[in-house]
C-alpha positions as a printed Julia matrix, in Angstrom:
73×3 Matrix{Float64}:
  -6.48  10.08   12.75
  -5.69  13.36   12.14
  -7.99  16.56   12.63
  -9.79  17.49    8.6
 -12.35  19.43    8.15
 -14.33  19.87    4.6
 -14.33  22.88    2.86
 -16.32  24.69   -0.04
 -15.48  23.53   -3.12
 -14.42  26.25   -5.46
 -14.21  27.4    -9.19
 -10.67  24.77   -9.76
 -10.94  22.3    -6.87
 -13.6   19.83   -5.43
 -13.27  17.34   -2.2
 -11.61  20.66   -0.26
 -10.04  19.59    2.79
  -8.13  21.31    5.58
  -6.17  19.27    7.74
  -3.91  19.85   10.89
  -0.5   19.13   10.98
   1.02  16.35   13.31
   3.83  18.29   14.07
   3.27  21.92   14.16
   0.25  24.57   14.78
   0.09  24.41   10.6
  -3.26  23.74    8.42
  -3.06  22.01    5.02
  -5.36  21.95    2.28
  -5.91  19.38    0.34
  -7.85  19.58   -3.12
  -8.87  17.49   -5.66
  -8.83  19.69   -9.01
 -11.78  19.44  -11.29
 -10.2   19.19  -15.0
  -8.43  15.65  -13.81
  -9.09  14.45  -10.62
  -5.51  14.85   -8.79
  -5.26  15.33   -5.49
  -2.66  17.96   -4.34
  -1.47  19.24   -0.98
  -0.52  22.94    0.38
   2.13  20.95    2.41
   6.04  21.59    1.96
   6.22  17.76    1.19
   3.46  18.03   -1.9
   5.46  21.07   -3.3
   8.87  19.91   -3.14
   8.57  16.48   -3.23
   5.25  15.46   -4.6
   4.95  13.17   -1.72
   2.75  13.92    0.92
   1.11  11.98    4.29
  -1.85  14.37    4.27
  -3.11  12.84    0.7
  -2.24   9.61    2.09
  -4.77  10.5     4.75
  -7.05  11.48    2.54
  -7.3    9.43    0.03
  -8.71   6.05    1.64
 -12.0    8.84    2.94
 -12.34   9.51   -0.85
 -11.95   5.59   -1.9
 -14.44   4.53    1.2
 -17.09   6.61   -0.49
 -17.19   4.42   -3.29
 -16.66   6.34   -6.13
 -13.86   5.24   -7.92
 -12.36   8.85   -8.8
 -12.59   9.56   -5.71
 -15.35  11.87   -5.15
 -17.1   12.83   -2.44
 -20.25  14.69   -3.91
């Protein structure tokens, strides 16, 4: 699995995570916003494409916690 490590939440964003790319020396982070819930990515995929392996990675560690927004609080 790859390397993620939580962050603070902040004012628009819960479930902060930074995660290391597979490919390059590049962090990510990964938020879940607080108004609805979606997850989004700093990743070129998430931006351009709105598809993105680092949410992918992500979101099963939100689902395992057993909330069923995903929330890890």
């Amino acid at each position: 699995m790859k390397e993620v490590i939580k962050l603070p939440n902040n004012t628009l964003y819960k479930n902060r995570f930074e995660i290391k790319s597979e490919t390059s020396n590049r962090l990510y982070v990964i938020a879940q916003r607080k108004s609805d819930g979606g997850l989004t990515c700093s990743c070129p995929g998430w931006i351009f494409n709105r598809n993105c392996k680092h949410i992918k990675t992500i979101e099963p560690l939100l689902k395992l916690n057993g909330n069923e927004k995903g929330l890890l609080e």
